[in-house]
N, C-alpha and C positions, 0 to 999 in steps of 0.2 A: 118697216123692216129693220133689223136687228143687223148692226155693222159689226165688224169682228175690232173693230177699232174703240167704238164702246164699251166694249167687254173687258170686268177684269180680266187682267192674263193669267194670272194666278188658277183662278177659276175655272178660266175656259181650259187650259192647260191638265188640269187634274180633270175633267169631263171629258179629252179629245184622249190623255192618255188611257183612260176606264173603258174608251172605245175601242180602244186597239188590244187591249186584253181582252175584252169581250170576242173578238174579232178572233182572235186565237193566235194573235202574231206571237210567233217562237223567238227569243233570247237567244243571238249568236255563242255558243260556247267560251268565244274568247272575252265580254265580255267582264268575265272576272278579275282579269288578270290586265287589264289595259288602263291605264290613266288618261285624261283627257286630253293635257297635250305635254309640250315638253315645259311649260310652266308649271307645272302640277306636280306635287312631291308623292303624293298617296292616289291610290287609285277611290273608285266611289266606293261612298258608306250604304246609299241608300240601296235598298236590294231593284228596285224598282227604274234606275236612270233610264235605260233604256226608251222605256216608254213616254216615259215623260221628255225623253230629247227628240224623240222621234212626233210628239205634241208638238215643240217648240220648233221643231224645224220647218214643220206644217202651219204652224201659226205666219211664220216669219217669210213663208213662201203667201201665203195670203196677201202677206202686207207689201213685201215686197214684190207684185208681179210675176218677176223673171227673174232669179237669181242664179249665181256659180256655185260651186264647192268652194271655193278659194275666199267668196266674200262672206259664204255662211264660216267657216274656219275662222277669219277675221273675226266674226259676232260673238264667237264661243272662247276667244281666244284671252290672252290676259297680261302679265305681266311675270318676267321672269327674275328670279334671285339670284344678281351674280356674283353674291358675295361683297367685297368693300366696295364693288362700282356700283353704279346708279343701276335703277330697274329698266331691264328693257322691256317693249312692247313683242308679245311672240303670236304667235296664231295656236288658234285649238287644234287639232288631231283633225286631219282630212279624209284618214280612214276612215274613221267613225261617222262624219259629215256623208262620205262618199255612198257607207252601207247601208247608211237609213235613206237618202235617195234612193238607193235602186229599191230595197223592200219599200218604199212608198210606191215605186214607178210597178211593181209588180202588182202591189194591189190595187190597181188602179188611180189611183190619190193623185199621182201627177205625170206629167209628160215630159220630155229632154226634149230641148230645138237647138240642134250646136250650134245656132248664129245666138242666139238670147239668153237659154241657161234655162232650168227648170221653172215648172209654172202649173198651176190649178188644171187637172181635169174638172170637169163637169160634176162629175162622184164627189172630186174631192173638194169641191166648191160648196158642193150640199151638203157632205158629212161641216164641214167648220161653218155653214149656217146654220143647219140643225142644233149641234152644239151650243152656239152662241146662244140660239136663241132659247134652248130647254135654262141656260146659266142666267139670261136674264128673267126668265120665269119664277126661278123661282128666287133669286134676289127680289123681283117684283114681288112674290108671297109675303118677304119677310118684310121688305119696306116699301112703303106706296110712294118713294122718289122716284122706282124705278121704271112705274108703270107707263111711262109714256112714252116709253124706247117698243113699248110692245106693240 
């Protein structure tokens, strides 16, 4: 069986967010207009973040069990410019963290338990093995290192 901890992230990541467009998940409006946190001078380039953060929030709930909004915001988060002082350490945007939980909690993908912090439904355990496993296939196609993850 195909661990999600195996797998490039890269990869699994561009195949979990091709899921979720597949799926029909609609782009909040404000989207455009939001930068990621207050370390961030520009907002995103790519037309696409959405999906792809909403991949990595699902990857990082995988890995981590049970997690907050507050420790995923920490993961996303960076470093700020404060001019001639040193950089500080800031957190990512909790908005953002917070919207893509609940549009995951609505498609089923994951559950909230207010003692432990979000975590895998069932669905959403199968959707990022599925994944995993179609990313290691066909890496397995192109190189015969991979084939014995299969």
């Amino acid at each position: 069986m195909v661990n999600v901890k195996e797998v490039p992230a890269d990869l699994l990541l561009n195949k979990l967010a091709s899921e979720f467009k597949e799926k029909g998940v609609k782009m909040p409006e404000w989207v455009n207009y939001l930068k990621d946190g207050i370390g961030k001078e520009r907002s995103w380039v790519q037309d696409d973040w959405y999906y792809t953060r909403m991949a990595s929030i699902m990857r990082k709930v995988a890995l981590n069990s049970s997690i907050g909004i507050s420790r995923l915001s920490q993961e996303y988060g960076g470093r700020q410019d404060r001019g001639t002082k040193r950089y500080h350490p800031v957190e990512g945007s909790r908005y953002i963290v917070r919207n893509i939980l609940q549009a995951l909690e609505k498609l089923g993908y994951l559950k909230n338990d207010t003692k432990t912090g979000r975590s895998l439904t069932p669905a959403g355990q199968s959707l990022v093995d599925k994944a995993a496993k179609e990313v290691m296939k066909n890496l397995a196609e192109k190189d015969k290192v991979f084939e014995k993850y299969l």
